[in-house]
N, C-alpha and C positions, 0 to 999 in steps of 0.2 A: 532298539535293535542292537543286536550284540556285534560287535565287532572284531575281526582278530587285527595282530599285527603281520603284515604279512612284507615280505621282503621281495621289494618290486621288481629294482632295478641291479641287479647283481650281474654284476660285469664281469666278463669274463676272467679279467685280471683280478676279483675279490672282492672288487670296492660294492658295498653293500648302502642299499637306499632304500628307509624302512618309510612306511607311512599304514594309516590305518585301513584296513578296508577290507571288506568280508576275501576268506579264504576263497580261494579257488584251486582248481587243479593242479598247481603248481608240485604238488608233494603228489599227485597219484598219478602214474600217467595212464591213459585210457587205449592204451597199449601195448602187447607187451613187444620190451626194446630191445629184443635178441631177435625177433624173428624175420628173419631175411626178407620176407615179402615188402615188410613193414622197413627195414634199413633200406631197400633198394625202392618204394616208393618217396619215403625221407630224401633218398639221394636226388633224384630227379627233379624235385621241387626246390629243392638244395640247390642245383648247378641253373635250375630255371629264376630262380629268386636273389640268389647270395654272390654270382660269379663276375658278373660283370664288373665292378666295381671296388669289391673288398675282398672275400678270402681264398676266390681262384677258386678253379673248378675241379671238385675232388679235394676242398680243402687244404689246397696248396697256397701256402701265402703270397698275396698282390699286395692289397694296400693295409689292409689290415693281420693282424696274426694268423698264421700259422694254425688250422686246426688238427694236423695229422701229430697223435702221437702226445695227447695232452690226457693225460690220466689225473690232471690235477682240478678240472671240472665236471661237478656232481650232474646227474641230468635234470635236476630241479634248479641250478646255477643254469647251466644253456637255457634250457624252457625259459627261464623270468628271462633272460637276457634276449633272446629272440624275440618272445612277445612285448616286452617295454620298453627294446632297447636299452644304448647306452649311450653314457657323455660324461668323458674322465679327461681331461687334460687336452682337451682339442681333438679328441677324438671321438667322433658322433657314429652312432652304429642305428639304425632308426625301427623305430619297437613295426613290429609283424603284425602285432594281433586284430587289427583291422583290415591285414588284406590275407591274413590266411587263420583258419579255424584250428580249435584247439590240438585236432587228432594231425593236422598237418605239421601244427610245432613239435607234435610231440614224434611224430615223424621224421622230422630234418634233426630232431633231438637223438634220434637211435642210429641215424647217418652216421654225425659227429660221432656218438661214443663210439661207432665201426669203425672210425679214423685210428684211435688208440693203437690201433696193431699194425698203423702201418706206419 
């Protein structure tokens, strides 16, 4: 079985965690991340799933960073970091991909990049 190297754990701050394991959707997203309908169902799952806790509702910083206004993360970096999570320096961000489906990451992933402008 052929395997690729695929970059699991990419945190939002850069830090890169390779291991092997067949590609997946990480590089396509299975929708497209301009379209409004799609940023504004992203959102809602976003302020349902990510607010309590960590990055505030709307992507305003609580406990964890600040999402409004970060042009410095690709949407294939947010995707791997939402679905695998993270854990850099005491800081635990806990992977998605078990409690929500591909088209919903890649949903709260078109959220975030709508954050950029604000």
């Amino acid at each position: 079985m052929k395997t690729k190297i695929l970059i699991l754990g990419i945190a939002l701050t850069g830090t890169i965690t390779v291991s092997s394991r067949a590609a997946d959707s990480h590089d396509n997203p299975s929708i497209n991340l301009k379209d409004p309908v799609q940023v504004l169902e992203g959102r809602t799952i976003y302020n349902r799933t990510c607010t309590a806790y960590c990055h505030g509702r709307d992507g305003l910083q609580e406990r964890a960073p600040s999402l409004r206004g970060r042009d410095d993360l690709s949407p294939e970096q947010i995707h791997a970091t939402i679905s695998n999570g993270k854990r850099v320096a005491g800081q635990i961000m806990p992977a998605w991909k078990d409690q929500l489906n591909d088209q919903q990451i890649w949903q709260i992933t078109a959220f975030i990049l709508s954050l950029r402008e604000q």
